[in-house]
C-alpha positions in Angstrom: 198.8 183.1 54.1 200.3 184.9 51.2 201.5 183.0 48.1 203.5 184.0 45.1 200.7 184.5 43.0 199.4 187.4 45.4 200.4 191.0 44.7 202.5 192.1 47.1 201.4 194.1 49.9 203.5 195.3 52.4 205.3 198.6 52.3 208.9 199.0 52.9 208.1 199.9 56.7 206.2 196.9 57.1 208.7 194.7 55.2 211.3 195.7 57.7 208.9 195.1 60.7 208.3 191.7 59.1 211.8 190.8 58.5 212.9 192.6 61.8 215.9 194.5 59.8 215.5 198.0 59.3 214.3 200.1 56.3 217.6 201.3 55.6 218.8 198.0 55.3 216.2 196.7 52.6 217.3 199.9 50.7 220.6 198.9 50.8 220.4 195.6 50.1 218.5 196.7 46.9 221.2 198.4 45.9 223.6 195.8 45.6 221.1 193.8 44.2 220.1 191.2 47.2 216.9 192.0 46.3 214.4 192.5 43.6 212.4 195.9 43.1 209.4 196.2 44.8 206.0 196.4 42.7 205.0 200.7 41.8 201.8 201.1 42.9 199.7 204.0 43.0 201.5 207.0 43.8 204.9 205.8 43.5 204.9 203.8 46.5 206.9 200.3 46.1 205.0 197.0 47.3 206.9 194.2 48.5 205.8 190.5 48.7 207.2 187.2 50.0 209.8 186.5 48.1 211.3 189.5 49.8 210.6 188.4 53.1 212.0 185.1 52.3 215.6 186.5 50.7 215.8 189.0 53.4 215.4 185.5 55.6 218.1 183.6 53.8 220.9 186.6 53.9 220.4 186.2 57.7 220.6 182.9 57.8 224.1 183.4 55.6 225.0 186.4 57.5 224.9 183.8 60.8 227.1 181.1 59.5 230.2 184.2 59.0 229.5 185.0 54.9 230.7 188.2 54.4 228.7 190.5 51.9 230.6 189.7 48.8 230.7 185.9 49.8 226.5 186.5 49.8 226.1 188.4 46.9 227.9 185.5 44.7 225.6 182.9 46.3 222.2 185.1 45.4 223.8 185.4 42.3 224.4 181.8 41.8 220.6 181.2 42.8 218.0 180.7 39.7 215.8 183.8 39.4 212.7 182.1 39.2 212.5 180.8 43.1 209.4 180.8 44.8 209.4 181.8 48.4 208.8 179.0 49.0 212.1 177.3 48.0 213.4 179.8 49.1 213.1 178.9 52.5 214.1 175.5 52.0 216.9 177.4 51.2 217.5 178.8 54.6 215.7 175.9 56.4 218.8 173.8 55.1 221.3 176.6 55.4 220.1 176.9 59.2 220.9 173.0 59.6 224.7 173.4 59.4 225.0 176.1 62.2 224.8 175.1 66.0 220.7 175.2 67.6 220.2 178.9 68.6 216.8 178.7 70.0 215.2 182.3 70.3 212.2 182.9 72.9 209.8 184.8 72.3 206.1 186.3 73.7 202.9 184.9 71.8 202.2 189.2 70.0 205.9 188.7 68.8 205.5 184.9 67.7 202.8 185.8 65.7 204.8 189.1 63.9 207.5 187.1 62.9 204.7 184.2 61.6 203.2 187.3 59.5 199.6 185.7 60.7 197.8 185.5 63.6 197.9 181.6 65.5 195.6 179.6 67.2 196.0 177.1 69.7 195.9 174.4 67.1 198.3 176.1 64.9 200.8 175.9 68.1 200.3 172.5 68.7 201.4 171.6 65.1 204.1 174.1 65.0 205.4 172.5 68.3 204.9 169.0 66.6 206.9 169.8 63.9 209.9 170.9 66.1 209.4 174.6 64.9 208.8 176.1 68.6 208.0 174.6 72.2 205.7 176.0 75.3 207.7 178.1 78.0 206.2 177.2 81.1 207.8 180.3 83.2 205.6 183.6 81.5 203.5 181.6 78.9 206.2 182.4 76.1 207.6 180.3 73.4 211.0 179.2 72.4 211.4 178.8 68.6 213.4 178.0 65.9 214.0 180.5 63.9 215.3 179.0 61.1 212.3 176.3 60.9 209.8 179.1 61.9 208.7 180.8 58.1 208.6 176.9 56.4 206.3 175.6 59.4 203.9 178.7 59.2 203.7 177.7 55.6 202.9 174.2 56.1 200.2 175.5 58.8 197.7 175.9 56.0 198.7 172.2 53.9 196.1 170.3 53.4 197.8 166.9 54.6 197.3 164.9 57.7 199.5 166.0 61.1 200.8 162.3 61.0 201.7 162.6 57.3 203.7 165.6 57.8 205.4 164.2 61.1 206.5 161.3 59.0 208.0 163.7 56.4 209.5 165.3 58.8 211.4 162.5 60.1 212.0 160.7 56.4 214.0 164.1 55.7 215.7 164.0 59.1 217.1 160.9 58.9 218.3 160.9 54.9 219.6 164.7 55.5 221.2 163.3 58.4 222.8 160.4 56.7 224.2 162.3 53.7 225.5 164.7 56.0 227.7 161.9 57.8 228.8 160.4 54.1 229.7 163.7 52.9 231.7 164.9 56.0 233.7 161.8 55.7 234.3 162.2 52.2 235.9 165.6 53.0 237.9 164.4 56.1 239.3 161.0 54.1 240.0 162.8 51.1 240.8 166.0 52.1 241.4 167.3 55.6 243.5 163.7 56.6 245.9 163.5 53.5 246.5 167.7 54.0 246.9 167.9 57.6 249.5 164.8 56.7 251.2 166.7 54.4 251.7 170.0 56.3 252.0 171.1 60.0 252.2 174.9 59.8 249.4 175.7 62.1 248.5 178.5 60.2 248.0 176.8 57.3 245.7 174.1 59.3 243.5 176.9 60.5 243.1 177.9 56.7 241.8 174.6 55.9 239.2 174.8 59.0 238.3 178.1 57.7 237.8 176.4 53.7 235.7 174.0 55.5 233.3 176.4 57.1 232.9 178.1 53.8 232.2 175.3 51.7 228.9 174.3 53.8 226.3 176.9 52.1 228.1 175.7 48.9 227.2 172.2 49.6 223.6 173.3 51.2 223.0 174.8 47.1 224.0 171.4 46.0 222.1 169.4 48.1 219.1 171.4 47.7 219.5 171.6 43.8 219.3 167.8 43.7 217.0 167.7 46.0 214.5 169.3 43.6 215.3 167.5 40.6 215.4 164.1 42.4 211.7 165.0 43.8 210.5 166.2 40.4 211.4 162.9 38.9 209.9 161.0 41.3 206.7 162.9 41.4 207.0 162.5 37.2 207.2 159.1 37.7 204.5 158.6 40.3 201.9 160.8 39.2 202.4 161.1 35.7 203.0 165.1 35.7 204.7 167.2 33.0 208.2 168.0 33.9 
């Protein structure tokens, strides 16, 4: 599995194959500065890594829930520069959480492209533990998430007990879950009840659904912000680490 500390590899053909976008698209998204330069190597020929896999990932995921480009480019902009991959696609993992399931299916050869790695039978079993994909009886295919897949290939090579994860899995589920519910009722109490009071021009109603829609990868950032300065407290306080 790559890491961030690994040069980066992949050309821009095989970057596009990876992220399943096409090499015109990674040029232009460089452009308007979605993504970082690729690594010169020899011969002038750019090398990309997987923090680009992971942003090309997470404009998807935006692109999915209506952003338009602009609306993208200030929340990549708003991001701090030094984000692993791997937060990355906590990123989009949470991101994916506010739009409607959209499983994908998919045959094992193209399971295993979009994983970037080839996959035992044991790495299916824990990926289908985790929620990230289940068995299609009907063709031996799979039907995945794809917003889940990238963060459970990554977790693939943890060193930490199936049952540990499982439980982790379903501490986040159900605290995600509950500040989900508080902060959705925070915003139809204090906002969408005491506006829709106050004014009954339909178009104006629809303006509000459409502020509503917008705000959730605003909220996502927040959440996911605090998320990582609550955990690097508590990991302070537990284990004694440097901050």
């Amino acid at each position: 599995m790559a890491t961030d500390t690994e040069e980066p590899t992949l050309t821009v053909d095989e970057l596009a194959a990876r992220a399943g976008v096409t090499v015109r698209t990674i040029r232009f998204y460089s452009t308007r500065g979605l993504l970082p330069p690729p690594v010169i190597g020899p011969r002038r020929v750019g090398h990309y890594g997987q923090g680009h896999l992971s942003r090309l990932a997470l404009i998807e995921e935006l692109q999915h829930q209506g952003m338009t480009l602009a609306a993208i480019e200030r929340y990549v902009e708003q991001l701090p520069p030094d984000l692993s991959a791997h937060d990355l696609a906590i990123h989009r993992a949470l991101v994916a959480s506010w739009a409607p399931d959209s499983a994908e299916e998919a045959t094992r050869a193209e399971l295993e492209r979009r994983a970037g790695r080839s996959l035992g039978e044991e790495d299916i079993d824990r990926l289908a533990a985790m929620g990230v994909l289940e068995r299609v009886a009907a063709g031996g295919g799979y039907r995945l998430d794809p917003g889940l897949l990238r963060l459970g290939v990554q977790l693939l090579d943890v060193p930490i007990a199936h049952e540990t994860i499982l439980a982790a899995r379903t501490v986040l589920l159900e605290h995600t879950r509950s500040a989900a519910h508080e902060l959705t009722r925070l915003f139809r109490d204090e906002v969408w009840n005491p506006y829709r009071e106050r004014e009954s021009d339909p178009e104006h109603v629809a303006a509000m659904k459409s502020l509503s829609a917008h705000m959730q990868p605003m909220v996502v950032q927040a959440l996911v912000t605090a998320f990582q300065r609550s955990l690097k407290q508590e990991l302070r306080a537990a284990f004694g680490q440097e901050g």
